[in-house]
N, C-alpha and C positions, 0 to 999 in steps of 0.2 A: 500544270504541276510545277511549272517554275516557281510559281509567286515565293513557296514555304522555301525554297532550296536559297531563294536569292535574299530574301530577309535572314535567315542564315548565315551567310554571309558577310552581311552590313553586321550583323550584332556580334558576329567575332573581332571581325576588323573596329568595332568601338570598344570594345570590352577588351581590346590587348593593342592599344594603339603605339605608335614607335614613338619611342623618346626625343623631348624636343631639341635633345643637348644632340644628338645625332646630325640636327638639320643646320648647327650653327659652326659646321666645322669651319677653320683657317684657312681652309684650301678652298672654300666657295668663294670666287672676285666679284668684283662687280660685274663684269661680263655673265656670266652666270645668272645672277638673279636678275640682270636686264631681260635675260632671254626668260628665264622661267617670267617674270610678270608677265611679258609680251603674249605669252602663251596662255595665260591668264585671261589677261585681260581682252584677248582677241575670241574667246571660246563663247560656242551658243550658250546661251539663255534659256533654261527649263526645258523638258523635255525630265524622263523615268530619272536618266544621272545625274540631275543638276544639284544630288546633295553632296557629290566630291567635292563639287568646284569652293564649296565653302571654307571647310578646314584646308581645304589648299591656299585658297587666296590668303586667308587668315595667317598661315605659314609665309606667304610670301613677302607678307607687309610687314613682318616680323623679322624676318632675314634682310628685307631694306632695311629696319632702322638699328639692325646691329651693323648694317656696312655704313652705313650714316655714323653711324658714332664711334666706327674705329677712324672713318675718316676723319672726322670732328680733333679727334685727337691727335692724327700725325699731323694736322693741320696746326695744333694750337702754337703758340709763339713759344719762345721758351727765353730762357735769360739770355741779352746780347751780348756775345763774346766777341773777343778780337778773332782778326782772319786766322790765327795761329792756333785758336780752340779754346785757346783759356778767357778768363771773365776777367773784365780790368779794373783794377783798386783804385791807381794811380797812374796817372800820365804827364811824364816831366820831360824838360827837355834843357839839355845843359850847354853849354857854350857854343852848340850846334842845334836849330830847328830841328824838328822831330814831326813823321805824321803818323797816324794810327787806323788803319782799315780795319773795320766790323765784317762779321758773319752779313750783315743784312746791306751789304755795298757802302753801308754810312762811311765818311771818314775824318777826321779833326789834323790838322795842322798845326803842331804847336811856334807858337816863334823860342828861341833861347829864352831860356831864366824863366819859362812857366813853369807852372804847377796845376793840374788837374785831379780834382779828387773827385771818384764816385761814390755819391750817396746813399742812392736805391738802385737795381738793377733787376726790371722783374718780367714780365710778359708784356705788362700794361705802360711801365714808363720808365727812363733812364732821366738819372738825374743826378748834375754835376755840380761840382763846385771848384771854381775860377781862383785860385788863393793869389796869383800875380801872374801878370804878364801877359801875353794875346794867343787867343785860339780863333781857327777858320773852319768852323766847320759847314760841313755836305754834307747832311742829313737825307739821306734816300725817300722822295716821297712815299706816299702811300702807305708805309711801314705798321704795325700795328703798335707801335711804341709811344708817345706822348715824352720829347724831351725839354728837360726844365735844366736850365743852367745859372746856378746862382751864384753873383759876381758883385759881392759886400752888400750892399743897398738893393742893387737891382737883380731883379728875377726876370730871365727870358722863356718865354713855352715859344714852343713850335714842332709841326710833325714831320712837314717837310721841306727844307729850304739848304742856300746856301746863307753863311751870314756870318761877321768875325765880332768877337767879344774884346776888349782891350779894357785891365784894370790896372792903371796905373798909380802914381803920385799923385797926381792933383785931380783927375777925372775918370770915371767907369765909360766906354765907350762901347755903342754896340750898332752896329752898319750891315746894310741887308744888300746883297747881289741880286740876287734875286727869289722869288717865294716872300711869303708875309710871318712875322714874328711879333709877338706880345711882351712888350717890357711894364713890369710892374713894381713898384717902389712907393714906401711913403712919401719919398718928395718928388716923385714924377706928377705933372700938371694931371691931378682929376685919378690919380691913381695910376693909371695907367696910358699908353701912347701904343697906336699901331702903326709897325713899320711896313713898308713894300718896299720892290725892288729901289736901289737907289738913294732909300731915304736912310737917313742915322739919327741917332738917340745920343746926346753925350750929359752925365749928370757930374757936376764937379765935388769934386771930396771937402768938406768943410775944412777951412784953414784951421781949425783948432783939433784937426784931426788928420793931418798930415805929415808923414813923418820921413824926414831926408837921409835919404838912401846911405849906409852906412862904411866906413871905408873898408877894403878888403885890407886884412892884413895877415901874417903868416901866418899858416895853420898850426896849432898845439901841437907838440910832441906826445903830447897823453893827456888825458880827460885830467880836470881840475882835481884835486884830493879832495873825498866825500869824508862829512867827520862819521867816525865809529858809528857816533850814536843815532845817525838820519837814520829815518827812517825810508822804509822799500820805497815809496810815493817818491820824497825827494830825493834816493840813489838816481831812480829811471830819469826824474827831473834832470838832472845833472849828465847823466850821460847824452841823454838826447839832445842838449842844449852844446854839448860838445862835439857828437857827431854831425851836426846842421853847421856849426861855423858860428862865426860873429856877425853873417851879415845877416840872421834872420833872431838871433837875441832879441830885440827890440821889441817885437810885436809878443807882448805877453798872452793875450786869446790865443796866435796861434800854436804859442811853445804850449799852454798848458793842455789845449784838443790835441794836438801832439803824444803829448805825455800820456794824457787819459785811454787815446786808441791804444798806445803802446798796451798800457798796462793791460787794460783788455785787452788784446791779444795773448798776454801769457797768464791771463784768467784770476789775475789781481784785481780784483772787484772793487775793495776798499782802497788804494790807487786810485782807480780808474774815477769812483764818486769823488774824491776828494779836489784832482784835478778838472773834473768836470762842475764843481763847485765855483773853482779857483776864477775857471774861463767863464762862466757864469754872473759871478760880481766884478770880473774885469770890462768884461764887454759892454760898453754904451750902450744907453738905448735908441732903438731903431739899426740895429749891429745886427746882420741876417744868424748870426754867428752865436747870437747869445739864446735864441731860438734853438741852434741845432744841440746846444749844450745842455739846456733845459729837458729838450724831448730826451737826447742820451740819457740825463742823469736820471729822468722819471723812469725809464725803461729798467735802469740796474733796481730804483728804489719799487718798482710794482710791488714785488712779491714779497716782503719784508716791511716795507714802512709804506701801503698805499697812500694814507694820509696826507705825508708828505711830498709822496709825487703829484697829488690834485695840486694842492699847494703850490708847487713849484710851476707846475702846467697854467695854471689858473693864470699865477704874474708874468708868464711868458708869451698867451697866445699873441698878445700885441706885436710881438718881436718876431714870430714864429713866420722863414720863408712862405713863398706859397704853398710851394711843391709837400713842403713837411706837412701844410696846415692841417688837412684833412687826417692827416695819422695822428697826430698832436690832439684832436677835436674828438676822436675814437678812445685815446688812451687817457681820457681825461675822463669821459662817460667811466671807461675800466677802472680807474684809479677810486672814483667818489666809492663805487657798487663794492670795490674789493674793501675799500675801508668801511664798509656798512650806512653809507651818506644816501637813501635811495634817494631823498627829496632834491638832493643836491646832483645824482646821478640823472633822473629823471629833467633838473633842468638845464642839463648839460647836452643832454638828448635832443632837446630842445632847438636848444642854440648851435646842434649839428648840421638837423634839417633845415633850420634858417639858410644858415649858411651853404650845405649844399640839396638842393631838394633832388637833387637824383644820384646821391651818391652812393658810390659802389658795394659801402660798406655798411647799409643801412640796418642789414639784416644785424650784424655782428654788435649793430649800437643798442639796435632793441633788444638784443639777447641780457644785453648788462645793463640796461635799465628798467627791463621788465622786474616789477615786487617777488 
């Protein structure tokens, strides 16, 4: 007379089962569902109760991959900050060397009279830019980061090494301690050269594009008198060109990327394209510089004039860093699709995968070139 009472039973316990949100509290660790599998996984096989062990285990494998996936997450990398907590713009260093310790043990040694600008700064890569002077950097192996230091002409990848950058007057230098680095350049032998411990890379600056150092002399009592009628573009122009000094006037690319960060940063848009224009037809070709100005200026022009940022993308990629290339190759797919160009979006898609067949961003190309 069991049989009816015990089928009774099972059919209440299915018909009013506990809720699954009950079994995935915060307070269950991994310790926990080690033990509950174990007990799982160690229990006989068939016999009258072996219809527990089902919705159990099913539960169990269920509670691993929600501890799987909170771990997954405290795991994931996140932006590289300096040891002080904050993310770094810029890294200078003025009549005294300067070094800089990262969250992830990395650290850079600037020598006097650099300047380090960061580019990207994400999970996946940090990526700098050299404007003068020398850095050393200790990049912590293993790290999940991918860094790209780009230094006029030449672009360095590497993930983990020690290795110093030198961009002077007449030559970009780059010298490896030890670990292995990738220097690549239009006029590096074959594209590119790999370094190891020991070896160096030096590429000389073209004489008709060197320019002598300029003399210091006293500093302004007050910024230059701006006429009435300039406009906001050239006010910020004029100040920023009087806050830098006279010894960095010269180099017109980098007063007008100057100017155009500025302006964007205080959300002067029309500014900011105008100067990013300026730097744009200033910069030589084969100028890593006239690349980062192009992708800038495409970026402000997307949502308003796509047209013309295909346009602007299209006469750039030749110019276009490494490190940038891949973004540049994506917002140029975005740019054709926003302007209604599928055929041209489509074979810009194209020539993504060419370029990279496993890249990250494959999904977000085919989004903007699918009809």
């Amino acid at each position: 007379m069991t049989g009816p009472r015990h089928s009774t039973t099972v059919a209440r316990h299915l018909s009013e089962p506990t809720p699954l949100s009950q079994h995935l509290s915060d307070d269950l660790d991994e310790g926990q569902i080690k033990q509950m599998w174990q007990r799982i996984d160690h229990a006989p096989v068939g016999g009258r109760r072996s219809w527990f062990w089902a919705p159990a285990a099913v539960l169990a494998v269920l509670l691993l991959s929600v501890a799987f996936f909170r771990a997954e997450r405290r795991a994931e990398p996140r932006q590289l900050a300096l040891s002080s907590g904050s993310a770094p713009t810029v890294l200078s260093a003025g009549a005294a060397p300067s070094a800089s310790r990262f969250d992830d043990g990395s650290q850079v040694s600037l020598a006097s009279g650099t300047r380090l600008e960061v580019l990207r700064n994400d999970a996946r890569s940090f990526v700098t830019a050299l404007r003068r002077g020398g850095v050393t950097f200790d990049v912590k192996p293993g790290g999940p980061r991918h860094w790209v230091i780009e230094a006029g002409e030449l672009s360095v990848e590497v993930v983990g090494t020690r290795f110093r950058v030198e961009r002077g007057l007449t030559a970009t230098r780059v010298s490896v301690e030890h670990g292995i680095v990738m220097v690549r350049g239009e006029r590096v032998p074959g594209g590119s050269v790999r370094l190891t411990a020991g070896k160096s890379f030096e590429l000389p600056v073209p004489s008709d594009a060197r320019v002598a150092p300029a003399v210091e002399g006293p500093a302004p009592l007050s910024p230059p008198p701006v006429v009435a009628r300039a406009s906001s573009a050239e006010k910020a122009l004029a100040v920023a060109s009087a806050e830098r000094g006279p010894a960095e006037t010269h180099d017109e690319v980098e007063r007008f990327l100057r100017a155009a960060d500025a302006a964007r940063q205080r959300s002067d848009n029309a500014a900011a394209v105008r100067f990013f224009h300026l730097a744009l037809q200033k910069a030589a070709p084969g100028d890593a510089r006239r690349g980062l100005a192009a992708l800038s200026l495409a970026r402000l022009l997307m949502a308003g004039e796509p047209a013309k940022a295909a346009a602007i993308l299209r006469s750039s990629l030749s110019d276009m860093p490494q490190a940038l290339l891949e973004d540049a190759s994506v917002r140029l797919v975005e740019a054709e699709s926003r302007a209604g160009n599928r055929t041209a979006a489509a074979s810009a898609a194209a020539d993504y995968s060419r370029r990279f067949p496993a890249g990250r961003r494959a999904d977000e190309v085919r989004r903007w070139s699918e009809p």
